[in-house]
C-alpha positions in Angstrom: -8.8 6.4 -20.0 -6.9 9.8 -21.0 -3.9 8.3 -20.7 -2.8 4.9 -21.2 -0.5 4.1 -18.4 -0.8 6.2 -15.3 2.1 6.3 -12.8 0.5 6.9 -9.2 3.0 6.5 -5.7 1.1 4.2 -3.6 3.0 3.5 0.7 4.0 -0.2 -1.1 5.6 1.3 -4.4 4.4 2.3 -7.7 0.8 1.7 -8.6 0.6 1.0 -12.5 -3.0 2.4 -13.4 -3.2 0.5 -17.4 -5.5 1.0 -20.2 -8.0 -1.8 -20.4 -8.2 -1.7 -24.4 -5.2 -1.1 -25.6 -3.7 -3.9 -27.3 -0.6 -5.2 -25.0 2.3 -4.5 -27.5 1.4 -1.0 -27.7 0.5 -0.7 -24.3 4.4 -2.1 -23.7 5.6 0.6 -25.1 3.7 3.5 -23.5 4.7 1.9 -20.2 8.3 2.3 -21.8 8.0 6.0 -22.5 6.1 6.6 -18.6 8.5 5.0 -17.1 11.9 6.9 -19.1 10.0 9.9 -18.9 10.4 9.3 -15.1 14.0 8.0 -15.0 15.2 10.9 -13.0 12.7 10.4 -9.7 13.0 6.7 -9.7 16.9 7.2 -10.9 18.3 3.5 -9.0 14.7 3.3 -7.1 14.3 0.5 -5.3 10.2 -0.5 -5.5 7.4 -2.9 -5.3 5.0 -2.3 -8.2 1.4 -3.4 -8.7 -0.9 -3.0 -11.6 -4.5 -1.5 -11.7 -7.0 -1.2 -14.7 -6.8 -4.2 -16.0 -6.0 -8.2 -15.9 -2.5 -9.4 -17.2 -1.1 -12.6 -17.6 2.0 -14.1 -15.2 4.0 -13.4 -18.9 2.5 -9.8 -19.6 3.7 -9.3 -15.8 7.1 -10.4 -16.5 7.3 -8.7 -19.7 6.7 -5.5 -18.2 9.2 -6.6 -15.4 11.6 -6.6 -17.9 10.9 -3.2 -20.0 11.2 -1.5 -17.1 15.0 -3.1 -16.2 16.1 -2.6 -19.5 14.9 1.0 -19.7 15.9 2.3 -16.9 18.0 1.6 -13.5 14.8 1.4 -11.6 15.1 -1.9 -9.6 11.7 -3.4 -9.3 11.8 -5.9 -5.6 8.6 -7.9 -6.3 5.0 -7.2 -7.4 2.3 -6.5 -4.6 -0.9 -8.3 -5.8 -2.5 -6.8 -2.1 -2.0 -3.4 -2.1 -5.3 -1.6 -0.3 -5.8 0.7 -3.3 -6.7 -2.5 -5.1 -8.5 -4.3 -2.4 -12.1 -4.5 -3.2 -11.9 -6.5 -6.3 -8.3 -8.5 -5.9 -9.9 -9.8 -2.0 -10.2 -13.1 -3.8 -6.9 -13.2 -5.4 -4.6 -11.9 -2.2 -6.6 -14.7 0.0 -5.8 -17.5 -2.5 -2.2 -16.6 -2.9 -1.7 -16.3 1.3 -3.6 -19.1 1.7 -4.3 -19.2 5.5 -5.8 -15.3 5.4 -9.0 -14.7 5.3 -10.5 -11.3 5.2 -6.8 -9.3 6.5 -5.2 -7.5 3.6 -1.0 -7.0 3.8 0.1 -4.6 6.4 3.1 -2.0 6.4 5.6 -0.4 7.9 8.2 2.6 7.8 11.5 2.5 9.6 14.3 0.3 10.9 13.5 -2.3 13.3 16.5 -2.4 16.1 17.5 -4.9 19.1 15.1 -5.6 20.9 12.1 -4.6 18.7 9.0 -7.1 17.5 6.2 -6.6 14.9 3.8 -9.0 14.5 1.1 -9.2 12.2 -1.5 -11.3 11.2 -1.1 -10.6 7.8 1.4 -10.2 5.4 4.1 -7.3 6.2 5.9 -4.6 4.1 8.7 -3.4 5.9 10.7 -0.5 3.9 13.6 -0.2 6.1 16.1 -2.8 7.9 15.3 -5.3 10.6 18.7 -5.3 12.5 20.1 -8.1 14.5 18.1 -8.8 17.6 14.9 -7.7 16.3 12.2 -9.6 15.0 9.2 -10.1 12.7 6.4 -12.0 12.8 3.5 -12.9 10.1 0.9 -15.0 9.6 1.8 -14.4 5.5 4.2 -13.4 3.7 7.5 -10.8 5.1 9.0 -8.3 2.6 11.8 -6.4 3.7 12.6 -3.7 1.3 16.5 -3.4 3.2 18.3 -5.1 4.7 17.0 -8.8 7.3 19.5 -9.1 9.6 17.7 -10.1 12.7 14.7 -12.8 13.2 11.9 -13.5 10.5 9.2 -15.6 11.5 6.7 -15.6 7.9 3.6 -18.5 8.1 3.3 -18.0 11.8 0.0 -19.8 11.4 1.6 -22.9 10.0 1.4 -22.3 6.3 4.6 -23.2 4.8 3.8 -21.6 1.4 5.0 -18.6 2.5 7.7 -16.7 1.8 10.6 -14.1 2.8 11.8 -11.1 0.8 14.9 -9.3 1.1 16.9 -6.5 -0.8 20.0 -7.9 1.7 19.1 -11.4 2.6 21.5 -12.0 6.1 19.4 -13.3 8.6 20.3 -14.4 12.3 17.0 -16.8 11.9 14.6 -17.5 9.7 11.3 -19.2 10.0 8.4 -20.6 7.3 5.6 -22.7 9.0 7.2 -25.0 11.2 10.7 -24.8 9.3 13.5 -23.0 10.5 17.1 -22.2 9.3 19.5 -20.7 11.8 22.8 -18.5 10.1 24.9 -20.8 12.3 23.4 -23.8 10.5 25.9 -25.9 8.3 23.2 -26.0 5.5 21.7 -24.1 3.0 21.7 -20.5 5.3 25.4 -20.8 5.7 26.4 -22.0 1.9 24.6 -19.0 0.7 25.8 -16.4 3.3 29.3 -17.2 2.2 28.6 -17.4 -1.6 27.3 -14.1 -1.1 30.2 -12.8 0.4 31.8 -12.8 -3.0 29.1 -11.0 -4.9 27.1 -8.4 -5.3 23.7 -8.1 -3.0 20.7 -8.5 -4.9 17.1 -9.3 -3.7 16.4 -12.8 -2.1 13.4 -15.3 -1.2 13.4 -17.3 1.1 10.6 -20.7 0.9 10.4 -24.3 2.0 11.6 -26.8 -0.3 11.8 -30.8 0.3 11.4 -29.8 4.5 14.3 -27.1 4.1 14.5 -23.3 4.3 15.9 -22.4 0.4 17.0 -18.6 -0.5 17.9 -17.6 -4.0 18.0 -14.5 -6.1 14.7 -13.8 -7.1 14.3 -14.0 -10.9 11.2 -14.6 -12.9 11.3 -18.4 -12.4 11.0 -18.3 -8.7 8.2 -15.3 -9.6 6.2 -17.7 -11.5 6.0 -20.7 -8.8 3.8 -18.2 -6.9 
């Protein structure tokens, strides 16, 4: 390559385009220098990032995760493992990790979702805008909302309960994983964490089964790494 680390916009995010060869610690810090070199653009960016060019450990992932946070105020939602300018040889991979797909690759869509609205998809779905209350989406994988969820998600619409929901403001009406669902009028886990958020800052959310129950929590690289 002619340069080490390539910056390219992709319609998910950022598309990191990395040097094969280079050994990691010096490829770290060229991703540094890309990335402060394009502070200004991405100055308190929102994005989904994936990487191209070469294969990197759940740790390398993190690590670069991290560089970038510390480097700058870009705030990176999640990593996009099926992005279509990768599909040909990450098929394998984006089918293992969705589990009930077989040969659909993530979807997407621009704009705000209001009352009355529905998209469905039979794959997983990208929004980059808000889904207000009394609209509704629907996927047989995996539902990132890059805004705000206010109104119904329905991820795993197949059954698969290994799915999961993504949020940059996580304050549903309803939402559903498999065959689980947790309502904002619930008593339980929904309601506990609408009100602690009340009292703090809004940062990204996920939203998976656990022991039968629909759990959200910040996303950090712990609940990264269980996926």
């Amino acid at each position: 390559m002619s340069q080490p680390v390539i910056l390219k916009s992709n319609r998910y995010g950022i598309n990191l385009i990395l040097d094969p060869w280079l050994p990691f610690e010096e490829l770290l810090g060229h991703i540094s220098e890309k990335f402060l070199e394009s502070e200004k653009f991405f100055q308190n960016a929102h994005i989904a990032v994936s990487f191209e060019g070469r294969e990197l450990s759940a740790e390398e992932e993190y690590r670069i995760l991290d560089t970038i946070s510390q480097k700058t105020s870009i705030h990176v939602v999640c990593i996009i493992d099926n992005d279509e300018l990768r599909e040909q040889y990450t098929k394998q991979q984006v089918e293992r990790r969705l589990a009930e797909q077989s040969e659909n690759t993530g979807k997407f869509y621009k704009g705000t979702l209001r009352s009355g609205q529905a998209l469905e998809c039979e794959a997983s779905i990208i929004v980059i805008g808000d889904v207000n209350p009394g609209a509704k989406v629907v996927s047989m994988g995996n539902i990132i909302v890059l805004g705000a969820l206010k109104g119904i998600a329905y991820a795993g619409s197949s059954g698969n309960e290994e799915c999961f929901v993504v949020a940059l403001d996580m304050n549903p009406v309803q939402i559903k994983i498999g065959e689980i669902i947790g309502r904002s009028e619930d008593k339980g886990i929904l309601a506990s964490i609408r009100e602690r958020r009340k009292r703090t800052t809004m940062d990204p959310q996920i939203a998976m089964v656990s022991n039968g129950h629909i759990l959200i929590e910040p996303i950090t690289k712990n609940t990264l790494n269980k996926f």
